[in-house]
N, CA and C of each residue as an Amber inpcrd file, in Angstrom:
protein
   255
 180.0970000 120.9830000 138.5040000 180.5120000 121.6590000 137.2890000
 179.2570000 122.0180000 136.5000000 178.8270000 123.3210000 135.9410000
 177.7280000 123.5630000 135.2470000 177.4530000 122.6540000 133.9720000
 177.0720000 122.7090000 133.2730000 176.6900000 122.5840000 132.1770000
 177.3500000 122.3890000 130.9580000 177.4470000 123.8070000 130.8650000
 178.2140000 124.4870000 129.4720000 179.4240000 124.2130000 129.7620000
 180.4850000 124.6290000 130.7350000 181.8530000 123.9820000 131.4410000
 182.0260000 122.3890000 130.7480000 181.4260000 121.6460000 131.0820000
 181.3060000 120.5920000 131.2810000 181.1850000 120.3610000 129.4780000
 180.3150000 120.6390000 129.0780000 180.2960000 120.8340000 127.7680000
 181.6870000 120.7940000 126.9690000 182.1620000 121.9600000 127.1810000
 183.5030000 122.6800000 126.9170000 184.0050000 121.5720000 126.7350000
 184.5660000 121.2260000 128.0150000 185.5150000 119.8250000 128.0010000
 185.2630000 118.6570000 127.4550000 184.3400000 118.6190000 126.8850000
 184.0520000 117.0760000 126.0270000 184.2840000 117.8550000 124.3820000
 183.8730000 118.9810000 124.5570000 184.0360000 119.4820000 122.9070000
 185.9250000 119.4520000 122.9060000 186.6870000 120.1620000 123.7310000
 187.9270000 119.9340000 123.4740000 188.8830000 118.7790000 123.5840000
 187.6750000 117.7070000 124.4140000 188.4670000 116.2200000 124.3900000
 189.4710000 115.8320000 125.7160000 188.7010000 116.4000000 126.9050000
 189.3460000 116.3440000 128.0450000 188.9090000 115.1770000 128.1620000
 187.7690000 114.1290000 127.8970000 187.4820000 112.9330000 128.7110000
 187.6480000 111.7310000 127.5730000 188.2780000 110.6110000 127.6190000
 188.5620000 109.7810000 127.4310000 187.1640000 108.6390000 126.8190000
 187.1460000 108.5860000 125.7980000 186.1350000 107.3420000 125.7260000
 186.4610000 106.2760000 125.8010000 186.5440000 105.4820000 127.4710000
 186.4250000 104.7930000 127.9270000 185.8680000 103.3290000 127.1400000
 184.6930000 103.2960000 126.9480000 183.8110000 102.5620000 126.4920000
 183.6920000 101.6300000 125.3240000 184.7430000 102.7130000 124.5900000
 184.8930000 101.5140000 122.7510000 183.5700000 100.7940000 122.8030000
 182.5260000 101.8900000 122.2300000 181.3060000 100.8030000 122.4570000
 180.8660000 100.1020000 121.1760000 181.9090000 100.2360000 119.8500000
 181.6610000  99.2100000 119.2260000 182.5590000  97.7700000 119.2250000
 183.3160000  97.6780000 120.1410000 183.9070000  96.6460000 120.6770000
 182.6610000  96.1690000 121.9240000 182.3890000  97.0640000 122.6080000
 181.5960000  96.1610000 123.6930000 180.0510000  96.3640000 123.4440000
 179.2530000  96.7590000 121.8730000 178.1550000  96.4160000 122.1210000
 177.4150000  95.1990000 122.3910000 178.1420000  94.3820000 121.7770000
 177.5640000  92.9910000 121.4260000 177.3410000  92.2980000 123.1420000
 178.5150000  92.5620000 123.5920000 178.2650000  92.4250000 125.0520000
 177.3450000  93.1150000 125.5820000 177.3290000  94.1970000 125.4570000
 175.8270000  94.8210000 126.1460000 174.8970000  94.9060000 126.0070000
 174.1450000  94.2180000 124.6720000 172.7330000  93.5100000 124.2450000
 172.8840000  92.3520000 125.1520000 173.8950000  91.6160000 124.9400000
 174.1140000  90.1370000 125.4760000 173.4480000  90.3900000 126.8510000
 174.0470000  91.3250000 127.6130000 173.6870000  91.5490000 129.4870000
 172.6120000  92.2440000 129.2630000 171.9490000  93.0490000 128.5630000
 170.2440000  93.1490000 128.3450000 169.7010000  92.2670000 128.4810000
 170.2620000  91.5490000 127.4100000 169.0900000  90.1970000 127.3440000
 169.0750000  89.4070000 128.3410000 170.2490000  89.1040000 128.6000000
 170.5660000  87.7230000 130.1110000 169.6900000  88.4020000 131.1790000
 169.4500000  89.8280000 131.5490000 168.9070000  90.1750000 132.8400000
 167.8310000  91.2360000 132.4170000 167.1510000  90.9740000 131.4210000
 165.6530000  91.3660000 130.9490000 165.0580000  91.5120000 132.1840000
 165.0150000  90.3720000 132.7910000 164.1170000  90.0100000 134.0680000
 164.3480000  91.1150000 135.7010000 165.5340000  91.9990000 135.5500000
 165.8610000  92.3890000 136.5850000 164.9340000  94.3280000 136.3050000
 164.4850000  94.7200000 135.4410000 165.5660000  94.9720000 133.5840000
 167.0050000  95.5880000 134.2440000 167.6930000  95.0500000 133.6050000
 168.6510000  95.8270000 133.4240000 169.0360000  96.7780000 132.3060000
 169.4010000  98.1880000 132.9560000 169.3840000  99.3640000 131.8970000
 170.1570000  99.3720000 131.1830000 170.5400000 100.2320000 129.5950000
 171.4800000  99.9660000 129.4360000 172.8910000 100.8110000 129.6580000
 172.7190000 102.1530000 130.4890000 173.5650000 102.3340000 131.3640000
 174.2240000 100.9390000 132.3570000 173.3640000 100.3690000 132.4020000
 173.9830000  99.3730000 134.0630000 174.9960000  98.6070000 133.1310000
 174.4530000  97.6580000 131.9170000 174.7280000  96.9610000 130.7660000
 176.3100000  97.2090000 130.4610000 176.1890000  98.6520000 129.9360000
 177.5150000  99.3650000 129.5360000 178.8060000  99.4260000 130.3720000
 178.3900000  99.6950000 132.0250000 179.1160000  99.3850000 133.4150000
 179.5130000  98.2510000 133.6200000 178.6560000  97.2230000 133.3440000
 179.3090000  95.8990000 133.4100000 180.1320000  95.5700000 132.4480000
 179.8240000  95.4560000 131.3500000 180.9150000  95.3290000 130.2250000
 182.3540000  95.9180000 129.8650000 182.0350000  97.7520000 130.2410000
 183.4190000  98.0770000 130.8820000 184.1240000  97.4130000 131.9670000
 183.5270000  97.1180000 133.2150000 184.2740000  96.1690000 134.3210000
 184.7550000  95.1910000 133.6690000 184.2300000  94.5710000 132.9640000
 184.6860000  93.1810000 132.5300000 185.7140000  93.4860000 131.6990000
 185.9000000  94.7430000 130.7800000 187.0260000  94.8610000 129.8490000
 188.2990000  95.4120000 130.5680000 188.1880000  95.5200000 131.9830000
 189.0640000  96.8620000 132.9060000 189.9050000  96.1990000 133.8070000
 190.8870000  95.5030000 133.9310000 191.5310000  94.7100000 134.7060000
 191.7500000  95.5920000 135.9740000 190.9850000  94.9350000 137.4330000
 191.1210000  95.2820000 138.5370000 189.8870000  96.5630000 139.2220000
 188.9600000  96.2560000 137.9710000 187.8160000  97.1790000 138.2710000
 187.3080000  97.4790000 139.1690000 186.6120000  98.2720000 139.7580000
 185.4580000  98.5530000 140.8010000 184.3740000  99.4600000 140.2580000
 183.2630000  99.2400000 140.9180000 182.2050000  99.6500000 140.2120000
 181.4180000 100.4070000 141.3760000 181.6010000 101.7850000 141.1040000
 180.6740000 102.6780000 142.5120000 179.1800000 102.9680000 142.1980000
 178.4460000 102.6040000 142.5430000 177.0770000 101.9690000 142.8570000
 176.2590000 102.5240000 143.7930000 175.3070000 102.9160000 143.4720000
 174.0160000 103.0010000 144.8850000 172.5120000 102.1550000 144.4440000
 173.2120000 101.2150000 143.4920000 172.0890000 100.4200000 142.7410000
 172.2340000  99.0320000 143.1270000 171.5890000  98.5690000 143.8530000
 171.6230000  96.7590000 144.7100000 171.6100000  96.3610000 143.3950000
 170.8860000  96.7040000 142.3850000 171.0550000  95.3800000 141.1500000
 172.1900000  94.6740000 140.8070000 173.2540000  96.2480000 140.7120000
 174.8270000  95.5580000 140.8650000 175.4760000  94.2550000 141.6910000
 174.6410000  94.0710000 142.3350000 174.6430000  92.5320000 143.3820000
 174.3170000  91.2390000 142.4530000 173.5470000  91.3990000 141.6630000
 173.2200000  90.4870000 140.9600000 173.8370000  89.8510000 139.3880000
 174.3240000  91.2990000 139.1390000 174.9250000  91.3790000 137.8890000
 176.3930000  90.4690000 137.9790000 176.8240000  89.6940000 136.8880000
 177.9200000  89.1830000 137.3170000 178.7760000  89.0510000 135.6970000
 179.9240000  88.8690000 136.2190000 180.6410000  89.0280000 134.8910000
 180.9890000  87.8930000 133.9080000 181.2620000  87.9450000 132.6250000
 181.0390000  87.3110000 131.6220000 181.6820000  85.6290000 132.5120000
 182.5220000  85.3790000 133.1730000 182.8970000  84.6790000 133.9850000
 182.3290000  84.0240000 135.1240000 180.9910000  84.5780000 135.4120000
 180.1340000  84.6130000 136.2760000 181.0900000  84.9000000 137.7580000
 181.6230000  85.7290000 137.5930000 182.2900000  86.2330000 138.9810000
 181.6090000  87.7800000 139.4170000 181.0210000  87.8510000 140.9260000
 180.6810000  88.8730000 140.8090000 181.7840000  90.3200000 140.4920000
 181.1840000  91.3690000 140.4360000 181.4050000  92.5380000 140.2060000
 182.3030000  93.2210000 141.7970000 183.2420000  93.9010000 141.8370000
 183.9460000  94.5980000 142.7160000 183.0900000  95.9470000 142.7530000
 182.5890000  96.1150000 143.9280000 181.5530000  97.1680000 144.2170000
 182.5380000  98.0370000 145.3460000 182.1050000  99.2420000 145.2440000
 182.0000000 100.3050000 146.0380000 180.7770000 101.0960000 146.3240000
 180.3710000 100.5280000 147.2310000 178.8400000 100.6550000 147.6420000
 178.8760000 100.6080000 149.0750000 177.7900000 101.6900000 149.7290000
 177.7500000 101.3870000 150.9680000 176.8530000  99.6960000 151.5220000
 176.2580000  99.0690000 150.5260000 175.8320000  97.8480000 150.9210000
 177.0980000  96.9340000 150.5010000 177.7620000  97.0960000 149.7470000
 179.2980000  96.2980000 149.5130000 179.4830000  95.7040000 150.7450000
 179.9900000  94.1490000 150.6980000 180.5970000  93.7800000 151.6010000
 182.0150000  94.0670000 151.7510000
């Protein structure tokens, strides 16, 4: 989809904000900070925290970090990845 298209549809409100990211910021400093060490971005941050808010999630990935990342539960993450088991 170009650009401007793409544009369009967020100006008329075709896509859903998902994210409520003032409900899940606090969580996503939180997974900054816990995985400083990996860094984790805060795209990745934001992905996890949605999974964790998304009952029955999966998370499509071409980023191994997602292996490491785990949820507020310490359960890993449901991947769709070609390294996914």
């Amino acid at each position: 989809m170009p650009l401007a298209a793409f544009c369009r549809h967020v100006q008329v409100g075709h896509f859903v904000d998902a994210l409520d990211f003032d409900r899940l910021a606090p969580r996503v400093m939180e997974l900054m900070e816990r995985y400083a060490n990996v860094p984790m971005s805060f795209a990745d941050a934001c992905l996890v925290a949605l999974a964790e808010s998304t009952p029955d999630a999966r998370v499509f990935t071409l980023d191994r970090d997602f292996l490491i990342y785990r949820q507020h539960d310490d359960k890993p993450l449901t991947l769709l990845a070609p390294f996914a088991q």
